[in-house]
Backbone as a ProteinNet text record, in pm:
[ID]
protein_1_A
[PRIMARY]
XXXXXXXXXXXXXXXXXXXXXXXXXXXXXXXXXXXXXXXXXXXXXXXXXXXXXXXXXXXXXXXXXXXXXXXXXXXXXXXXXXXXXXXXXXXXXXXXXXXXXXXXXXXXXXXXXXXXXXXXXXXXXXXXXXXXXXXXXXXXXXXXXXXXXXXXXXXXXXXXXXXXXXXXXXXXX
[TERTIARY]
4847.4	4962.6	5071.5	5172.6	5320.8	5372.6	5385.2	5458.3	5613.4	5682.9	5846	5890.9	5865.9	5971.4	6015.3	5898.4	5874	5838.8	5771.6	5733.9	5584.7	5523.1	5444	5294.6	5237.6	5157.2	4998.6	5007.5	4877.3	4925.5	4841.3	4835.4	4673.2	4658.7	4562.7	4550.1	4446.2	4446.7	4360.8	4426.7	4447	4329.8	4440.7	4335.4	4353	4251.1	4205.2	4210.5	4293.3	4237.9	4267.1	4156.8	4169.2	4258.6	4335.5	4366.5	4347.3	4371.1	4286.1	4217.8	4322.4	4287.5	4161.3	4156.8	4121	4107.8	4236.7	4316.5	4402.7	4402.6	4457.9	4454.5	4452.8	4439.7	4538.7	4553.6	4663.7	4629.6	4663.4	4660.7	4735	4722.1	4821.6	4782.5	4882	4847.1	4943.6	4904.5	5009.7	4987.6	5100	5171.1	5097.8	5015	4950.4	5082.3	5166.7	5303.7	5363.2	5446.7	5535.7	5496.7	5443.4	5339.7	5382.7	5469.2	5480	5383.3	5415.5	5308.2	5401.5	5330.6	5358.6	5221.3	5281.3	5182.6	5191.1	5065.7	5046.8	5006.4	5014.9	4939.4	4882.7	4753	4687.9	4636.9	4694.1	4646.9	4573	4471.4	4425	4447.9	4480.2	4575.4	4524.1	4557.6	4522	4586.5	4544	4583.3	4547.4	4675.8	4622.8	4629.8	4554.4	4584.7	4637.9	4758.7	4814	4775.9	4773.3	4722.1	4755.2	4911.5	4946.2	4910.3	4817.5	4763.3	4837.8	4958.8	5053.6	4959.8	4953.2	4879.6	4983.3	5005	5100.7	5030.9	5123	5032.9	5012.2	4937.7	4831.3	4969.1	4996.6	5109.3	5084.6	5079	5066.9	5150.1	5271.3	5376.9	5333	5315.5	5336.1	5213.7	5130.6	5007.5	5082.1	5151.4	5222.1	5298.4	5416	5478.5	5430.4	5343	5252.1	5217.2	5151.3	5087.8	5191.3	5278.4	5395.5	5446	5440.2	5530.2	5391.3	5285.3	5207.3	5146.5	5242.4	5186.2	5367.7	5443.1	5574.3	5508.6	5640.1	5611.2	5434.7	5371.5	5275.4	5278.6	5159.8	5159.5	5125.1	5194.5	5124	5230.7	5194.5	5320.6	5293.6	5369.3	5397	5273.6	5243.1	5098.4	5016.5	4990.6	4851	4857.8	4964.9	4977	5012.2	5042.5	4981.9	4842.6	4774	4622.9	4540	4570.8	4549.4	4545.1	4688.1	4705.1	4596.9	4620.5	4495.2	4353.6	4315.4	4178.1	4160.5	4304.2	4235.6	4241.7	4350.7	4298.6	4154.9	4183	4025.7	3888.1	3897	3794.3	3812.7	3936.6	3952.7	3905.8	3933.6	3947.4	3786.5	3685.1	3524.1	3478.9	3532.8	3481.4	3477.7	3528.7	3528.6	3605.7	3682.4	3782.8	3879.8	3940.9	4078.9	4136.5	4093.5	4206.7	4120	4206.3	4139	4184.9	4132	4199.3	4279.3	4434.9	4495.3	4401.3	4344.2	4224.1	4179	4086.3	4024.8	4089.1	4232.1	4306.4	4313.4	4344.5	4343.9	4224	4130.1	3965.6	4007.2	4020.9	3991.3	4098.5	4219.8	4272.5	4244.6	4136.9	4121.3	4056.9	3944.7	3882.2	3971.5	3983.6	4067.5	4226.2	4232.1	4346	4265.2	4192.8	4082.6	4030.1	4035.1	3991.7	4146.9	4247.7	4360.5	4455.9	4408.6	4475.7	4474	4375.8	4336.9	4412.3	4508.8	4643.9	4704.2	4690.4	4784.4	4704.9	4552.5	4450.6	4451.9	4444.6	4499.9	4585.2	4712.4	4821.4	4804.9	4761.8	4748.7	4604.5	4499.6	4403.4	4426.7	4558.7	4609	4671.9	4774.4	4852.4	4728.4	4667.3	4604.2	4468.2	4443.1	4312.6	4342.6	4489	4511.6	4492	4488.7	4522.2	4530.2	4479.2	4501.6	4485.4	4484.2	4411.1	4417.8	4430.9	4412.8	4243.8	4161.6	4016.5	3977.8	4098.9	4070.5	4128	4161.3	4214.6	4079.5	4056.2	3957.4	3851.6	3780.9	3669.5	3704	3791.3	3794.3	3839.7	3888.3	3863.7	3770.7	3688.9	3524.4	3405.3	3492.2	3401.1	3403.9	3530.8	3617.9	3538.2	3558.9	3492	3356.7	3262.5	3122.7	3094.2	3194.1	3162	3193.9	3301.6	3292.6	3222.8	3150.7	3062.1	2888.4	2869.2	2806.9	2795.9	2932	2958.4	2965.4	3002.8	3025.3	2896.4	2794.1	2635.7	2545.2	2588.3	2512.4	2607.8	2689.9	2721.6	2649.2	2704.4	2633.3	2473.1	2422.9	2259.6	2227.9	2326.8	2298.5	2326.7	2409.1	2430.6	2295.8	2262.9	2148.6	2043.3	2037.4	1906.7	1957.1	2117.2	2214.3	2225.9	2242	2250.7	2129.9	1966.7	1901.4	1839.4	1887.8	1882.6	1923.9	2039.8	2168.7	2131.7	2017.1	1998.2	1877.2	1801.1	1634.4	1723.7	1849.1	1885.2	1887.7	1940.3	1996	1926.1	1797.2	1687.1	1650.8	1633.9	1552.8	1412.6	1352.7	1178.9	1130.6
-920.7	-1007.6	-961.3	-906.5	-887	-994	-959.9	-1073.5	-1068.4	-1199.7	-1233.9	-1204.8	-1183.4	-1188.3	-1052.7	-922.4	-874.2	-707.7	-777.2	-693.8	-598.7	-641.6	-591.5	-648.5	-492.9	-517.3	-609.5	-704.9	-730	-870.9	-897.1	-1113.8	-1114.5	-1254.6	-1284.7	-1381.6	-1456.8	-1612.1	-1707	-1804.9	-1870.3	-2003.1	-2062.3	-2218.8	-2167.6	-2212.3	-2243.1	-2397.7	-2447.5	-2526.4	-2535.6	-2631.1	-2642.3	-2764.7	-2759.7	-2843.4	-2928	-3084.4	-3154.1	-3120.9	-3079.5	-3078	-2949.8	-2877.9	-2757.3	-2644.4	-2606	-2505.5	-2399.4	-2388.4	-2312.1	-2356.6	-2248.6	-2276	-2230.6	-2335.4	-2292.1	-2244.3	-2136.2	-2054.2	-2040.9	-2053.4	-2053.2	-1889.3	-1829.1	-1699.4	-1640.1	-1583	-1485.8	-1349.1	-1330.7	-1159.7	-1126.6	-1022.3	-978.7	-894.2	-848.8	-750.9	-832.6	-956.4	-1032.9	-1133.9	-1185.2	-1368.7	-1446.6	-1414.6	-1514.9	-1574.4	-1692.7	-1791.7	-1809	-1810.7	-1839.3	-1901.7	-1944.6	-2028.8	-1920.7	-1956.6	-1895.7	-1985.3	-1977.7	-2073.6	-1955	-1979.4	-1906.6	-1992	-1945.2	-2056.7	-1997.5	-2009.1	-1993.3	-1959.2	-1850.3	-1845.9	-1866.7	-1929.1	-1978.6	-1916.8	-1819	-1765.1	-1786.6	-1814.8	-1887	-1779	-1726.5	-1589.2	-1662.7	-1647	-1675.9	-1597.5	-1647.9	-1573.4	-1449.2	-1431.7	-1268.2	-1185.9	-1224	-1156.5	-1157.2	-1220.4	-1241.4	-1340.6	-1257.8	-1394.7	-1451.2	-1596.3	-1686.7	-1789.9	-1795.9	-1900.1	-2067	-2058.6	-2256.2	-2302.1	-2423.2	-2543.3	-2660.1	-2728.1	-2891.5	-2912.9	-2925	-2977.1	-2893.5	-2791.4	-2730.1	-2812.9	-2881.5	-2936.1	-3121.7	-3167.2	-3300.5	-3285.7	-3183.7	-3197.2	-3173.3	-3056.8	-3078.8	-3201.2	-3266.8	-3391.8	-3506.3	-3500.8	-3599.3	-3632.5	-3507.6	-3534.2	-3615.7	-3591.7	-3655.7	-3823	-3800.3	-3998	-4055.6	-4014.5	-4040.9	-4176.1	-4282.6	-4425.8	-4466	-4463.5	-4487.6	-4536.4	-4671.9	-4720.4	-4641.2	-4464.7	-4411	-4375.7	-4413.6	-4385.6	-4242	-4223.6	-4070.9	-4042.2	-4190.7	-4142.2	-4121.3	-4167.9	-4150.7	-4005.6	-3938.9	-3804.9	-3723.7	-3731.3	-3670.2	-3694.9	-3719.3	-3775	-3683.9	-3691.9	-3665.3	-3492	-3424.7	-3331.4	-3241.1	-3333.1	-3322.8	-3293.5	-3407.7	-3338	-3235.3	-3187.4	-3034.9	-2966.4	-2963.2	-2840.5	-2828.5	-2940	-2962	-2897.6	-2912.6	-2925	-2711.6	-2699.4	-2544.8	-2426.5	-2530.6	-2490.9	-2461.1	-2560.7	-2501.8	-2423.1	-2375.9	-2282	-2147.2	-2170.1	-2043.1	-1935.7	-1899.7	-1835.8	-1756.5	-1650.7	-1681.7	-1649.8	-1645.3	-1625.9	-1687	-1783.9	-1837.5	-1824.1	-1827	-1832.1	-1984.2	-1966.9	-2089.9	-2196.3	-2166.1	-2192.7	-2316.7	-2294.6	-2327	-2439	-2382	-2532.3	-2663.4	-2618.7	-2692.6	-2775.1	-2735.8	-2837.2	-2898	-2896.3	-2930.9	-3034.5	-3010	-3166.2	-3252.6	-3227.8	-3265.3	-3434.6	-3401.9	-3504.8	-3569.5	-3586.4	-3688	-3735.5	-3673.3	-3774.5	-3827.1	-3832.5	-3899.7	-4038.8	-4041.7	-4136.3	-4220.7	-4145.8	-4222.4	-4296	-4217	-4316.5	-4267.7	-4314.7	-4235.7	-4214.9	-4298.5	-4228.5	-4098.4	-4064.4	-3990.2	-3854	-3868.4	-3795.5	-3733.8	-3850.9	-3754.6	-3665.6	-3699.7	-3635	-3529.9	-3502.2	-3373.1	-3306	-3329.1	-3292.5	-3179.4	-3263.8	-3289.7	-3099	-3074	-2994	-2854.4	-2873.3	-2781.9	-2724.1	-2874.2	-2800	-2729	-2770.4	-2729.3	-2779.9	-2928	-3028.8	-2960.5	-2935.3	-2955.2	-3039.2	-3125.6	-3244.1	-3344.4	-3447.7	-3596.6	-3616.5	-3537.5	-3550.2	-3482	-3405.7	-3353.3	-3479.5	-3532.2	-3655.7	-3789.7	-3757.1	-3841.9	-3877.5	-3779.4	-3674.8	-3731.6	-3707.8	-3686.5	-3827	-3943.1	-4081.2	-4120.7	-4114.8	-4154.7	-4105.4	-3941.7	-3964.4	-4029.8	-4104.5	-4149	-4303.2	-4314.2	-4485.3	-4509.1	-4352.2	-4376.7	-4346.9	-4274.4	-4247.1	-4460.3	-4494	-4602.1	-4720.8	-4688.4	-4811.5	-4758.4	-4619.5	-4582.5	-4648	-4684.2	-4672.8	-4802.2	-4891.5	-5008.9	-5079.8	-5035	-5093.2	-5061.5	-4957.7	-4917	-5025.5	-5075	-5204.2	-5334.3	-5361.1	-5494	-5473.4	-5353.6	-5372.5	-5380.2	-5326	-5376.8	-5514.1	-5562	-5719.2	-5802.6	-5821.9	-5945.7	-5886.4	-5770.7	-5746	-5811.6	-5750.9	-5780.2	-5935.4	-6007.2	-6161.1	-6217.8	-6126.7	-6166.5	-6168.6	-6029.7	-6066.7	-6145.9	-6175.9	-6305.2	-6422.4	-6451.1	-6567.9	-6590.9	-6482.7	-6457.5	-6517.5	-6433.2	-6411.5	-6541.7	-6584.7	-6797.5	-6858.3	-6871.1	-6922.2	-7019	-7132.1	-7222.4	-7155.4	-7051.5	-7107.9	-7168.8
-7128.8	-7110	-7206.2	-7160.8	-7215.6	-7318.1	-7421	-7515.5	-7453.8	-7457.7	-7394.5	-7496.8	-7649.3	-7720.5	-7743.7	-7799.8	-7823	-7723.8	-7610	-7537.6	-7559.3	-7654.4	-7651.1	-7571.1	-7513	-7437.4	-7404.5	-7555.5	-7546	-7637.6	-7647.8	-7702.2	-7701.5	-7822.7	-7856.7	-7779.7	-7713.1	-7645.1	-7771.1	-7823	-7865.4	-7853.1	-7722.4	-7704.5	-7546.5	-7432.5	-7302	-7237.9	-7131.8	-7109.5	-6942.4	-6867.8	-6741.5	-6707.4	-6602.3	-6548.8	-6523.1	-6437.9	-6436.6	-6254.1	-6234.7	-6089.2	-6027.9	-6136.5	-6175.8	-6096.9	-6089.5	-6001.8	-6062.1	-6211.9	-6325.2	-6469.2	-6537.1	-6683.4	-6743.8	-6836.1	-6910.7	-7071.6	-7090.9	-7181.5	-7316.7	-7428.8	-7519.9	-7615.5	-7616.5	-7671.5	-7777.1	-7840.6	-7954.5	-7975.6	-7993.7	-8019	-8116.7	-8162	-8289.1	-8315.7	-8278	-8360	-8398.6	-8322.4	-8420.3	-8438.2	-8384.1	-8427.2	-8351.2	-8241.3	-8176.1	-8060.4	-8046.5	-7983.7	-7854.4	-7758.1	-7615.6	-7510	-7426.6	-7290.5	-7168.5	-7092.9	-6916.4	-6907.8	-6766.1	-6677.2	-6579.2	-6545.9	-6433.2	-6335.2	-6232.4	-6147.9	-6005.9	-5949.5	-5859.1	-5712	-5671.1	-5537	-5431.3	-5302.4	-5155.4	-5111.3	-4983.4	-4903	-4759.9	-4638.2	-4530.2	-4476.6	-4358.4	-4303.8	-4100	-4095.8	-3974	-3897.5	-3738.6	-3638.6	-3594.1	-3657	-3631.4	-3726.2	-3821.7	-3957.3	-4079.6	-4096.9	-4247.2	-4316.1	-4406.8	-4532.7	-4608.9	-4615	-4681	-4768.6	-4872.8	-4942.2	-4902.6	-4952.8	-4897.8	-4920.7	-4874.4	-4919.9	-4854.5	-4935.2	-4934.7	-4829.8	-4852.8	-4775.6	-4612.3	-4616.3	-4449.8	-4393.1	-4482.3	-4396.1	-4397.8	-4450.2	-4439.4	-4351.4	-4371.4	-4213.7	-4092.8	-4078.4	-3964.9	-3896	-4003.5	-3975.8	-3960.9	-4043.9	-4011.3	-3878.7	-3809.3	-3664.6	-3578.3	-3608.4	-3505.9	-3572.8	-3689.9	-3704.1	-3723.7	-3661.2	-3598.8	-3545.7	-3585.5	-3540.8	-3563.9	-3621.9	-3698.8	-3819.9	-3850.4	-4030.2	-4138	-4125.7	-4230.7	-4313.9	-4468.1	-4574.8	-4604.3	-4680.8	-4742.9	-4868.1	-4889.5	-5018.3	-4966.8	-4808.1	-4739.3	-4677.8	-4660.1	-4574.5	-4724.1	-4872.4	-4950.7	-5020.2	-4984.1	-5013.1	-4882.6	-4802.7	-4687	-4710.9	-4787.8	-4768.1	-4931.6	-4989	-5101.2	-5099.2	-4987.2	-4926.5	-4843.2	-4781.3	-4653.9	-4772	-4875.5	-4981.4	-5084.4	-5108	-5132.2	-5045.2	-4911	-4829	-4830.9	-4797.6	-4798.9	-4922.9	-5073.8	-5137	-5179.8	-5152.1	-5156.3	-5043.9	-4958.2	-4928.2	-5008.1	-5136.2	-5206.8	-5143.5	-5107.2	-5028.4	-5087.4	-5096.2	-5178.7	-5015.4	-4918.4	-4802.2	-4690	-4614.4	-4511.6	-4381.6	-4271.4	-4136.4	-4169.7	-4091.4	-4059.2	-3975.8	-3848.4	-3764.9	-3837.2	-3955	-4084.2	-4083.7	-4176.2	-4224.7	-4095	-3976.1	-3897.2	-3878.1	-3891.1	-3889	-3967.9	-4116	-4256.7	-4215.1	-4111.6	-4126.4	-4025.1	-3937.6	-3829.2	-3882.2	-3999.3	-4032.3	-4086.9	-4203.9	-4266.2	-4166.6	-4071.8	-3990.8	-3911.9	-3839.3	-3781.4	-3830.3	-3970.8	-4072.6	-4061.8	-4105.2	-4182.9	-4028.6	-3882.1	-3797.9	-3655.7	-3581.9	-3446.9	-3349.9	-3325.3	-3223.5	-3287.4	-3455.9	-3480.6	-3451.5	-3540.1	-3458.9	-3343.4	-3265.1	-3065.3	-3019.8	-3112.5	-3116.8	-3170.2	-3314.4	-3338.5	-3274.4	-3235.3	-3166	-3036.9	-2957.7	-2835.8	-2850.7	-2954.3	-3006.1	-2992.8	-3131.7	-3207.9	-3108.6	-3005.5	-2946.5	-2839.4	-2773.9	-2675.9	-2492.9	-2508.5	-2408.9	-2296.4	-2155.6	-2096.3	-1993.2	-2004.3	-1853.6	-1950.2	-1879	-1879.2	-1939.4	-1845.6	-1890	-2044.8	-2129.4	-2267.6	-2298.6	-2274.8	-2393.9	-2357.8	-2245.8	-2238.2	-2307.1	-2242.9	-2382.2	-2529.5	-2567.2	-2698	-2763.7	-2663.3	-2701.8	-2656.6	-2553.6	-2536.9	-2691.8	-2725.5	-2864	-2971.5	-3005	-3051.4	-3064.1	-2912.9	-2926.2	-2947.7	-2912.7	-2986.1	-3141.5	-3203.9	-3333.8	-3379.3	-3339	-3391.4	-3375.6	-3219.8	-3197.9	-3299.3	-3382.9	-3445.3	-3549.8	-3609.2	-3731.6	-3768.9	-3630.5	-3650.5	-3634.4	-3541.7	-3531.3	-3637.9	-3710.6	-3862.7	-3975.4	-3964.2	-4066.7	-3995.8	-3921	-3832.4	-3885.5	-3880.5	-3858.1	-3995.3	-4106	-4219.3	-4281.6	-4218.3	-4261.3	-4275.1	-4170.4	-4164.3	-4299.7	-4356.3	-4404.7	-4548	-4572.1	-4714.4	-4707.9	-4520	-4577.6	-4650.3	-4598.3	-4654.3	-4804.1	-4823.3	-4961	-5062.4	-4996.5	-5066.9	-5067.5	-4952.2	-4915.8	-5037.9	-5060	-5124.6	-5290.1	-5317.4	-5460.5	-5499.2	-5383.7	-5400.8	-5436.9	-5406.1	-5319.2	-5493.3	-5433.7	-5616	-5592.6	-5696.8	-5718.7	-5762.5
[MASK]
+++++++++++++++++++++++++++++++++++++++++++++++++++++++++++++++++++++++++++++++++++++++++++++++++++++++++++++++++++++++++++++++++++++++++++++++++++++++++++++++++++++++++++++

């Protein structure tokens, strides 16, 4: 590492520390020629590889606006579509990767909009999977309504066992 003041080719590192998000470290280092003290940051690079083969870097935002246009007139704020955009990097970012198919990113947001609001879901589904027929949208709200009648008969079927325990906890001996 180049000292800024000085120019010389080499620095001592100092103190290390990670981020919180832990996606780069920041570095505090000094010049052994003139003593001066300076910071890096190293930070971890994402690379999306687009379908015509340009590798561009990951960005938050290109995965919010994406998603923005398909929860248009929808209850979703701007913290839920950066949260949203937090977890596809997240989800991208363990695959251990430093370069991913775009393809990729598109799954990785498939779930968490799915979660955060199912018309908006359809919409981008509709886009990315490539819609054609009335019967692809079908499909894909018939799975729609069984993941939730799943999800919703696995709470129901846990109730009665949780009322009973509540009822046992009450109970005078």
């Amino acid at each position: 590492m180049h000292c800024p003041y000085c120019r010389h080719d080499d620095s001592k590192v100092i103190d290390s520390r990670g981020s919180e998000d832990g996606n780069s470290i920041r570095r505090r280092r000094e010049c052994p020629t003139c003593g001066s003290r300076f910071s890096t940051v190293e930070a971890i690079t994402l690379n999306v590889i687009k379908r015509n083969g340009v590798a561009v870097p990951f960005s938050r935002d290109k995965v919010i606006n994406g998603v923005r246009r398909a929860c248009q007139g929808r209850p979703v704020t701007e913290d839920d579509l950066a949260i949203l955009a937090s977890k596809v990097e997240e989800a991208v970012r363990q695959s251990g990767q430093a370069e991913v198919p775009s393809h990729e990113v598109g799954l990785a947001i498939l779930g968490p909009l799915r979660d955060l609001d199912e018309v908006a879901y359809l919409r981008f589904a509709s886009v990315y999977r490539s819609f054609e027929s009335l019967a692809d949208f079908e499909l894909e709200i018939e799975d729609l309504r069984s993941s939730r009648t799943s999800h919703t008969s696995r709470n129901t079927s846990q109730e009665p066992s949780t009322e009973r325990a509540r009822n046992l906890a009450t109970a005078p001996s």
